[in-house]
Backbone atoms as SQL, in Angstrom:
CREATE TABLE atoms (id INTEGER PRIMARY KEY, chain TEXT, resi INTEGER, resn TEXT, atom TEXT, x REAL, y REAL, z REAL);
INSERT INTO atoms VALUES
  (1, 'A', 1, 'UNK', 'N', 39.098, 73.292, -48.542),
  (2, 'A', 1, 'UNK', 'CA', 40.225, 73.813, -47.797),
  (3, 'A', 1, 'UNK', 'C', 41.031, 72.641, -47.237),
  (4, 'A', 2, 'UNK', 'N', 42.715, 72.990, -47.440),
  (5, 'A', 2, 'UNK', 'CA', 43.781, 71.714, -46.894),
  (6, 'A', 2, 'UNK', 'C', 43.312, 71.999, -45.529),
  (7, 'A', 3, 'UNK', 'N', 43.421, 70.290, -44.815),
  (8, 'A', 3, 'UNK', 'CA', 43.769, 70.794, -43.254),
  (9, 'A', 3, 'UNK', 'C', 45.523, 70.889, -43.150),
  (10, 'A', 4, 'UNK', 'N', 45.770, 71.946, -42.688),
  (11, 'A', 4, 'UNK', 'CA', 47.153, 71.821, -41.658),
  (12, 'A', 4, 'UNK', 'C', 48.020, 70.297, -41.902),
  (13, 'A', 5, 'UNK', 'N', 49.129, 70.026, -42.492),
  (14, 'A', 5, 'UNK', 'CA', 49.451, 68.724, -41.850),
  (15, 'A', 5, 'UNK', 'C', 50.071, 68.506, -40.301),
  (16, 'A', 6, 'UNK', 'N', 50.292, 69.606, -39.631),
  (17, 'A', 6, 'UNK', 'CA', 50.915, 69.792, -38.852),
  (18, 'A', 6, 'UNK', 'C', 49.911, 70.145, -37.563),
  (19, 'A', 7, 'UNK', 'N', 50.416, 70.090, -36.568),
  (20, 'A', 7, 'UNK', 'CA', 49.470, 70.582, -35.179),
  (21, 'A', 7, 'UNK', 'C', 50.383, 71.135, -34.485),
  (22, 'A', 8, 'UNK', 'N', 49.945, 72.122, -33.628),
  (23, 'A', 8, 'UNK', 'CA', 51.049, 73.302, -32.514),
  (24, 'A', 8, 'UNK', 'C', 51.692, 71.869, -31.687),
  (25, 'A', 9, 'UNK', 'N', 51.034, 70.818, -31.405),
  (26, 'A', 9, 'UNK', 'CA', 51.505, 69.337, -30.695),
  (27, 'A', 9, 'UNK', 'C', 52.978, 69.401, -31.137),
  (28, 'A', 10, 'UNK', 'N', 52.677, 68.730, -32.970),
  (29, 'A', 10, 'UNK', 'CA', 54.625, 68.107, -33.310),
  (30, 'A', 10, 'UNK', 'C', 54.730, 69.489, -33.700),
  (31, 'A', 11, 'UNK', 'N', 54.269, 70.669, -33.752),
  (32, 'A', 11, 'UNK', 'CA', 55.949, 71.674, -33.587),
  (33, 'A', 11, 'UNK', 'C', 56.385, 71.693, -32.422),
  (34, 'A', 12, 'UNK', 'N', 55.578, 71.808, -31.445),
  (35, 'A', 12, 'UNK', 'CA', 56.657, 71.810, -30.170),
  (36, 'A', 12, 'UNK', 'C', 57.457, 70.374, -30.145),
  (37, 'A', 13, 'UNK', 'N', 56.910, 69.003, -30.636),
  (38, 'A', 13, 'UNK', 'CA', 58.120, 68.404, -30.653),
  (39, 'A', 13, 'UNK', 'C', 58.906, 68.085, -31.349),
  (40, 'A', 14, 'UNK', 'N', 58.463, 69.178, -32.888),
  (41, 'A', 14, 'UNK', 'CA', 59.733, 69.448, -33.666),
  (42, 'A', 14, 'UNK', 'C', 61.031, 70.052, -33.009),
  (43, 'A', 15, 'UNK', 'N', 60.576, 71.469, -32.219),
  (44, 'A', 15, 'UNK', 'CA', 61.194, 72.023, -31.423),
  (45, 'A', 15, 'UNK', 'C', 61.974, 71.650, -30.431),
  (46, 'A', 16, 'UNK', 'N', 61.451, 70.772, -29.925),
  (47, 'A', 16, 'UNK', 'CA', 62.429, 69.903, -28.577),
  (48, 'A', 16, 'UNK', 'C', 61.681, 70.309, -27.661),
  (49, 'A', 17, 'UNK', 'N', 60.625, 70.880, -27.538),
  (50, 'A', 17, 'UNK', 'CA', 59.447, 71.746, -26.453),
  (51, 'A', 17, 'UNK', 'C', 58.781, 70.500, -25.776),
  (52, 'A', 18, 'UNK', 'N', 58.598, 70.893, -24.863),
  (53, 'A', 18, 'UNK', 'CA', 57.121, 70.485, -23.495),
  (54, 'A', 18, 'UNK', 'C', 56.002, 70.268, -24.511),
  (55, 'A', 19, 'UNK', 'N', 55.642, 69.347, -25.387),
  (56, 'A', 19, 'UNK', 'CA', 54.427, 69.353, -26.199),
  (57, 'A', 19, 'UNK', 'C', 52.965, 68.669, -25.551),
  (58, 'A', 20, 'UNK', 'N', 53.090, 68.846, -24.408),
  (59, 'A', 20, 'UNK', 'CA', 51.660, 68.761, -23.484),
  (60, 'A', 20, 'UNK', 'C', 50.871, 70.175, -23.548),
  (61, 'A', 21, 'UNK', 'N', 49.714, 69.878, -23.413),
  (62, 'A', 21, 'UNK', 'CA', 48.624, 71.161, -23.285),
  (63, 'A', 21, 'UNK', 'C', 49.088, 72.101, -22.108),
  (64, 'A', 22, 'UNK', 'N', 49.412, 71.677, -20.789),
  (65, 'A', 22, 'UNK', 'CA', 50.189, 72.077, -19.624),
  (66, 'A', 22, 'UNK', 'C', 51.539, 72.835, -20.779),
  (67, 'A', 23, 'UNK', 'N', 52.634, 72.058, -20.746),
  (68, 'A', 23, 'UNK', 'CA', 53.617, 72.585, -21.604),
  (69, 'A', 23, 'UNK', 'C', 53.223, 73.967, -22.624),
  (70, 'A', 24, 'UNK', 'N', 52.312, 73.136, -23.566),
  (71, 'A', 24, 'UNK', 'CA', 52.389, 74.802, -24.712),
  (72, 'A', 24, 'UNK', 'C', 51.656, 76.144, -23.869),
  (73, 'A', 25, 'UNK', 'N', 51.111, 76.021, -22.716),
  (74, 'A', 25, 'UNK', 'CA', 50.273, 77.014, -22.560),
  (75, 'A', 25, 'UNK', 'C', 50.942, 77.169, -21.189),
  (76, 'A', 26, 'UNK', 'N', 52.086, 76.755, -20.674),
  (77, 'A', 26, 'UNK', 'CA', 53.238, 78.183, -20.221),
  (78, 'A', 26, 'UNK', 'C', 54.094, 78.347, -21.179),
  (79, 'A', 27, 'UNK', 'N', 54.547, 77.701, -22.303),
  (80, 'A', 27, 'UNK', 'CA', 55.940, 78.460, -22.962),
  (81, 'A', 27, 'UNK', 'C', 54.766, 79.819, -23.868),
  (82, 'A', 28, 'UNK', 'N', 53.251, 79.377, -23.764),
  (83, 'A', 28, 'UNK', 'CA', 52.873, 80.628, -24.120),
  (84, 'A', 28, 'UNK', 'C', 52.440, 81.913, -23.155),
  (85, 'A', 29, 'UNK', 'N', 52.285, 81.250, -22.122),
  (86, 'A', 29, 'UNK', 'CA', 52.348, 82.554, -21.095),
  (87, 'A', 29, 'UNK', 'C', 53.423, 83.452, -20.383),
  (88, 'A', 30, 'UNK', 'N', 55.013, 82.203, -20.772),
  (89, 'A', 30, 'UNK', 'CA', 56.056, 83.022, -20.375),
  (90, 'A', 30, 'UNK', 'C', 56.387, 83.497, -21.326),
  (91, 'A', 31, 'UNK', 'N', 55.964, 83.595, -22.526),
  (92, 'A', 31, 'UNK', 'CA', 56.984, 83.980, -23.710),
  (93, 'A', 31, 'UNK', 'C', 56.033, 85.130, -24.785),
  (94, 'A', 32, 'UNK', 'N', 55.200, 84.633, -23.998),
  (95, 'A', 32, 'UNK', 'CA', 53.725, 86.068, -24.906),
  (96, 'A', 32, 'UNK', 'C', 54.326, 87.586, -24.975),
  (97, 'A', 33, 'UNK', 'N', 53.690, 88.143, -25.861),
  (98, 'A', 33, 'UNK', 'CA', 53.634, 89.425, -25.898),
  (99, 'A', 33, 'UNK', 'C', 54.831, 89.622, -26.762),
  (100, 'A', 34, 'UNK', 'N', 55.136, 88.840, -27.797),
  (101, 'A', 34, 'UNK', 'CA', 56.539, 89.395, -28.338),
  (102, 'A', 34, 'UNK', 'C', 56.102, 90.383, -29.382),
  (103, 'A', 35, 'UNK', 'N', 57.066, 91.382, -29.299),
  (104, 'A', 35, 'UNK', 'CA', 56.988, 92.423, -30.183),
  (105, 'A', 35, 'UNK', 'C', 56.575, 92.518, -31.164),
  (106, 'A', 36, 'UNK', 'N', 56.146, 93.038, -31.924),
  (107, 'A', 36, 'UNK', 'CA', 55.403, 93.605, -33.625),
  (108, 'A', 36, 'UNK', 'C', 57.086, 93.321, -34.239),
  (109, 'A', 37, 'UNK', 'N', 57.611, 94.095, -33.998),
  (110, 'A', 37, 'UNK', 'CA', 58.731, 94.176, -35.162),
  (111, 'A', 37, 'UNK', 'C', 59.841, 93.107, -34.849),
  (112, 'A', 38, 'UNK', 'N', 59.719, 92.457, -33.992),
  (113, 'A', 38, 'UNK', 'CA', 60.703, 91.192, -33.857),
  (114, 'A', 38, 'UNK', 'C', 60.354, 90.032, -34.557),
  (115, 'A', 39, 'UNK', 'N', 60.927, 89.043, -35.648),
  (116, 'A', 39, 'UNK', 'CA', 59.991, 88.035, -36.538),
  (117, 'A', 39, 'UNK', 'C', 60.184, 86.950, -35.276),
  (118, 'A', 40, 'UNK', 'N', 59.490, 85.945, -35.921),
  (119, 'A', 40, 'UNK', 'CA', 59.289, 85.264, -34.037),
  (120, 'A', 40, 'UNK', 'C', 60.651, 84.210, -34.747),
  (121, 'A', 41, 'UNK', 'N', 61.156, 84.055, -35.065),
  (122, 'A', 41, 'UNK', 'CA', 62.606, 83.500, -35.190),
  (123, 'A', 41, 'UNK', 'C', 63.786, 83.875, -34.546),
  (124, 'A', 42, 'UNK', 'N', 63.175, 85.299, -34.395),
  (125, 'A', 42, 'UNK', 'CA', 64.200, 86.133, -33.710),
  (126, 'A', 42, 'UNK', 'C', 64.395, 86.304, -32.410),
  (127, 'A', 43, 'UNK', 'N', 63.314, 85.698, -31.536),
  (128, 'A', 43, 'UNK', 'CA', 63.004, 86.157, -30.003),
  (129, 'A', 43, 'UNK', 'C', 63.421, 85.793, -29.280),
  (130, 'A', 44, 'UNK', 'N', 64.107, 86.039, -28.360),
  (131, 'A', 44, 'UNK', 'CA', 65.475, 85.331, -27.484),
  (132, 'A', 44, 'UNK', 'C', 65.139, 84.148, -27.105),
  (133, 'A', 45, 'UNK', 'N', 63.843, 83.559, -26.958),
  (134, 'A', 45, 'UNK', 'CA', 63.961, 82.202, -26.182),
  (135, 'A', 45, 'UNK', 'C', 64.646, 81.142, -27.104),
  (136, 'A', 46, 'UNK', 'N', 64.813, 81.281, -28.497),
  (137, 'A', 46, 'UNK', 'CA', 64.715, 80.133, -29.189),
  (138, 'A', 46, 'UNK', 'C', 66.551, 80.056, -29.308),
  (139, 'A', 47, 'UNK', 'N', 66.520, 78.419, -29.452),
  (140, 'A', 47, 'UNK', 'CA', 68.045, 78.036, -29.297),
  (141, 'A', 47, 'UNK', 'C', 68.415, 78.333, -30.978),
  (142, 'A', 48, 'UNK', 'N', 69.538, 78.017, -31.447),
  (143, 'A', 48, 'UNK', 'CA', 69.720, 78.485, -32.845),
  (144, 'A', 48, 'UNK', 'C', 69.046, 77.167, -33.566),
  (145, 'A', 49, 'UNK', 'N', 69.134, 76.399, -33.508),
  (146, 'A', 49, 'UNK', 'CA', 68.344, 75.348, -33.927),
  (147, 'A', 49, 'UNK', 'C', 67.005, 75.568, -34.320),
  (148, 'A', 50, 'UNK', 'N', 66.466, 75.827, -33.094),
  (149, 'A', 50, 'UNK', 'CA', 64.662, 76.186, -32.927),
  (150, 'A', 50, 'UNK', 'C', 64.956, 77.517, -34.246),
  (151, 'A', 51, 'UNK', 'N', 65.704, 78.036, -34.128),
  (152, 'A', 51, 'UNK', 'CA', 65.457, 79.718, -34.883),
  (153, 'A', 51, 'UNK', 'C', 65.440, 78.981, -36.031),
  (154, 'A', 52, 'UNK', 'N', 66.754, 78.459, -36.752),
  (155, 'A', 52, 'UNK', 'CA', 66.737, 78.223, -37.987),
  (156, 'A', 52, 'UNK', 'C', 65.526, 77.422, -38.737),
  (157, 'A', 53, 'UNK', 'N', 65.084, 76.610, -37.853),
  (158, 'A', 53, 'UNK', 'CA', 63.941, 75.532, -38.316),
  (159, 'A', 53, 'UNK', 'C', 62.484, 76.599, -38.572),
  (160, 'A', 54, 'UNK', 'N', 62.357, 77.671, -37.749),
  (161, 'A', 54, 'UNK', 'CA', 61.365, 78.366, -38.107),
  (162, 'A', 54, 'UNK', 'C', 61.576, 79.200, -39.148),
  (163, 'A', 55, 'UNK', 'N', 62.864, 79.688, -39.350),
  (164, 'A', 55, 'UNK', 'CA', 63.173, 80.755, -40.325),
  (165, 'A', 55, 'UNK', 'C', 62.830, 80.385, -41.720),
  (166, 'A', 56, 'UNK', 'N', 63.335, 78.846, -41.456),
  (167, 'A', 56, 'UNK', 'CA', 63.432, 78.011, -42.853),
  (168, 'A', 56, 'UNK', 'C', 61.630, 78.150, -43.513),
  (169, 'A', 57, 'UNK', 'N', 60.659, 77.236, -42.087),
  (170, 'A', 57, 'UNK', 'CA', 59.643, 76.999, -42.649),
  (171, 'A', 57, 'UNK', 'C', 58.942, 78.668, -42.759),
  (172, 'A', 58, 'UNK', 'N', 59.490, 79.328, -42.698),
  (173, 'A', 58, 'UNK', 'CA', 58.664, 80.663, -43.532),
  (174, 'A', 58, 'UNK', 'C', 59.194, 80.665, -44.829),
  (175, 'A', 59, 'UNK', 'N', 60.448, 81.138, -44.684),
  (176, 'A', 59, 'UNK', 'CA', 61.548, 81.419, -45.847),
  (177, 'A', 59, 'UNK', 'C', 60.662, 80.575, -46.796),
  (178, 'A', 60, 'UNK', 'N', 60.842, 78.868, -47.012),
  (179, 'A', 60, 'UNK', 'CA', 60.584, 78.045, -47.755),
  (180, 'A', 60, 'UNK', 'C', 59.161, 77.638, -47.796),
  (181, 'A', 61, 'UNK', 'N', 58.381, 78.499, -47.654),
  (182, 'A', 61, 'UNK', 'CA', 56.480, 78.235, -47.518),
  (183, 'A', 61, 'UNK', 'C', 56.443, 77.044, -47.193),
  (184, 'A', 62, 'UNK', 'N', 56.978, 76.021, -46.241),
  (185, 'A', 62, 'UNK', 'CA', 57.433, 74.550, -45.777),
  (186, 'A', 62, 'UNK', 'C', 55.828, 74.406, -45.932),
  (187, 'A', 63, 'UNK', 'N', 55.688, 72.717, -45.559),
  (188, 'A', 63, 'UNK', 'CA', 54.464, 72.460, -44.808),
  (189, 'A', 63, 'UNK', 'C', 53.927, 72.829, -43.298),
  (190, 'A', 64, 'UNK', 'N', 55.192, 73.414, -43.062),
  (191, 'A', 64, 'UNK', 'CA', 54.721, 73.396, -41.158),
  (192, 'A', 64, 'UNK', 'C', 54.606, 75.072, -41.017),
  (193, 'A', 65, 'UNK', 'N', 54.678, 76.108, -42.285),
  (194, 'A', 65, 'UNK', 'CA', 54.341, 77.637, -42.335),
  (195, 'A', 65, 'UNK', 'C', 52.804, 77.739, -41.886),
  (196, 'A', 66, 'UNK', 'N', 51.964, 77.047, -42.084),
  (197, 'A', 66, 'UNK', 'CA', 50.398, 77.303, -41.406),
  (198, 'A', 66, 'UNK', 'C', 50.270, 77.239, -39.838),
  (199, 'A', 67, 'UNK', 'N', 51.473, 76.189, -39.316),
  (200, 'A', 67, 'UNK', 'CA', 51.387, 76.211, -37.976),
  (201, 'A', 67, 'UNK', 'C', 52.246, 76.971, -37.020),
  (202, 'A', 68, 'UNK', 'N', 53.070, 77.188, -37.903),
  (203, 'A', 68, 'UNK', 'CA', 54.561, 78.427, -37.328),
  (204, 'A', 68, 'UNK', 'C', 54.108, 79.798, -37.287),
  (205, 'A', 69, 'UNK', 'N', 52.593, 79.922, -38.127),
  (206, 'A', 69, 'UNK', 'CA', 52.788, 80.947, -38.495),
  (207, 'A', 69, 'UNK', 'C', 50.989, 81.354, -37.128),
  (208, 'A', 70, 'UNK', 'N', 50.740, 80.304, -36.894),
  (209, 'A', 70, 'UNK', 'CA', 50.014, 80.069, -35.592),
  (210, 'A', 70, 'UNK', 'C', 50.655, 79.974, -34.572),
  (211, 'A', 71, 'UNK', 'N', 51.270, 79.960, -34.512),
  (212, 'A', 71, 'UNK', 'CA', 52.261, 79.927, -32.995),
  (213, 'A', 71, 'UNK', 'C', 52.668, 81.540, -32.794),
  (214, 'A', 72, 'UNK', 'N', 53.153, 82.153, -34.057),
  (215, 'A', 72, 'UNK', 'CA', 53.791, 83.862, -34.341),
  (216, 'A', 72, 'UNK', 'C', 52.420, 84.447, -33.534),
  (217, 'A', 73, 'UNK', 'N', 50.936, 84.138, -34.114),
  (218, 'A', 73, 'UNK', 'CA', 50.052, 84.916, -33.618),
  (219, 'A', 73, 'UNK', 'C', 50.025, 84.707, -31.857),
  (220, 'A', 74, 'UNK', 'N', 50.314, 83.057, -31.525),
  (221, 'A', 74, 'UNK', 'CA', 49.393, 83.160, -29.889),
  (222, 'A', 74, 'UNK', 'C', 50.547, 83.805, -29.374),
  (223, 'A', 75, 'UNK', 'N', 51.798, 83.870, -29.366),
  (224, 'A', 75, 'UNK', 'CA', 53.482, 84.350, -28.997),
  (225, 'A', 75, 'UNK', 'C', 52.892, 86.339, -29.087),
  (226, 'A', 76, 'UNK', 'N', 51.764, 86.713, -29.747),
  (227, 'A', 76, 'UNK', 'CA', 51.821, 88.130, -29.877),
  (228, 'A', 76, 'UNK', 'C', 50.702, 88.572, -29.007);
């Protein structure tokens, strides 16, 4: 099995995010619970930037879809 090249770390500072342990674990406690039917690209916190960069790495099975797609779960 690949590991991940990526860590929840550099997406948040792909993102422009707080990428401290402190940091990811309030943007996950203020921002939890997002909806079933909202794709997490879509969820109001994200600037259009942040949206497009996630949209992409689904859209395009990127390298960073294993960790985007870990972030969709702790965000639910």
């Amino acid at each position: 099995m690949e590991k991940s090249l990526h860590s929840i770390v550099s997406l948040f500072d792909q993102l422009g995010l707080n990428s401290t342990e402190e940091g990811i674990n309030n943007f996950i406690n203020k921002n939890g619970q997002l909806l079933g039917n909202i794709e997490l690209h879509q969820a109001y916190f994200w600037n259009t930037s942040q949206a497009t960069f996630l949209k992409q790495a689904l859209d395009d099975d990127a390298d960073w879809v294993e960790i985007v797609n870990q972030l969709d779960a702790m965000l639910r």
